[in-house]
N, C-alpha and C positions, 0 to 999 in steps of 0.2 A: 505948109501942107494944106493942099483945099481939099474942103470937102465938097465930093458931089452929090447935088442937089436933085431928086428926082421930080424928074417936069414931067405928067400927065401929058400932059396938051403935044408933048414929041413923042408921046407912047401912046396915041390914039387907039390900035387896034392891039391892044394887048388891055390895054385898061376896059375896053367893050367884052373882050371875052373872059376877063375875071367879073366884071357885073353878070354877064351872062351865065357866068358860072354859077355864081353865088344864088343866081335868081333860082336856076335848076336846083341847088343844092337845099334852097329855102321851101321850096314845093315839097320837093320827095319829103324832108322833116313836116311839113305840116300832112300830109299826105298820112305818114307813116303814126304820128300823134292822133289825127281826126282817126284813123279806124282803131285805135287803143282804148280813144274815148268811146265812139261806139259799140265797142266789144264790152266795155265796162257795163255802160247804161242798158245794153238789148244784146246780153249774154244767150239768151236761153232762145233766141233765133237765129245762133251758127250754130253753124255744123261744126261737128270735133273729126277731125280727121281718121279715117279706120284704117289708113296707113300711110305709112311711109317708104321716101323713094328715094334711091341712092341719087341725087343730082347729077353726076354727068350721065348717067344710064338707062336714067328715069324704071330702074329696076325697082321692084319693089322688094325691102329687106323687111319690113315687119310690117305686122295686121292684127286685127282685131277680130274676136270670133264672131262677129256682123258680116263684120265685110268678108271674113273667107266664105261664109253661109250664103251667102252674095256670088260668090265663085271666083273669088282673088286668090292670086296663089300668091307663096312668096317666088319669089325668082322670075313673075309675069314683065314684063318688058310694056310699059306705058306708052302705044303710040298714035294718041287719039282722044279727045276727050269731048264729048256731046257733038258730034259729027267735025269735027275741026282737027287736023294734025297736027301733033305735041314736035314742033320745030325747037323749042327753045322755051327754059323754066315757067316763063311768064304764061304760056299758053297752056298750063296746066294750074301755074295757083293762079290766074286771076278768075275762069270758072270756080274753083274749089272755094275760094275767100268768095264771090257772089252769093252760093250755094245758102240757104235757108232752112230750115227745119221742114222737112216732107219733102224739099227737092231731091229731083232725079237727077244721076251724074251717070251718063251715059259715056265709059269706056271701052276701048278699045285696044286689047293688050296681044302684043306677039307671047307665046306660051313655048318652051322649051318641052318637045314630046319626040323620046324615041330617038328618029338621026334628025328630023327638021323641028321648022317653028309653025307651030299652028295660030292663026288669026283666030282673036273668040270677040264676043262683043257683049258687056256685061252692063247691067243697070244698077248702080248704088242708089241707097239710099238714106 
């Protein structure tokens, strides 16, 4: 019985997109550790979040009594965040992770009122 012997060099483009993998997958890790460590060391210049938002609906299910004084509601529909449209998760936390102690977070939520949705435009802070 032979055994087969796996040759790189006849696997050229399968062996480039497992490095290529690996390279993406080594970034996002160092990525995801370097803001751990900075969260650690310069805690007291993020922002803590005043709510939270159901992921696929970018709904908001829970708040903090800032942010509804603010004028968040629960059930507000997130679709817009410091003049920019909330397409996809990343266009919401990467403003929110930026975000510094005293910054503005300029939203923009659909509002269930009545039989329609009312557009508001709210400033957190």
């Amino acid at each position: 019985m032979s055994v087969a012997r796996l040759d790189f060099r006849n696997h050229r483009p399968a062996s480039l997109l497992l490095a290529a993998l690996f390279v993406v997958s080594a970034a996002i890790a160092l990525r995801s550790s370097w803001d751990r460590v900075d969260e650690m060391l310069h805690g007291d210049r993020y922002v803590l979040p005043g709510f939270d938002l159901n992921f696929q609906a970018f709904e908001v299910i829970t708040l903090d009594s800032e942010t509804e004084k603010a004028g968040l509601r629960k059930g507000d529909i997130v679709i817009g965040i410091n003049g920019r449209p909330a397409q996809g998760w990343s266009d919401l936390e990467v403003p929110a992770r930026r975000a510094r102690t005293g910054d503005h977070l300029l939203l923009r939520v659909k509002r269930r009122a009545g039989a329609g949705l009312l557009n508001r435009t709210s400033r957190f802070h």
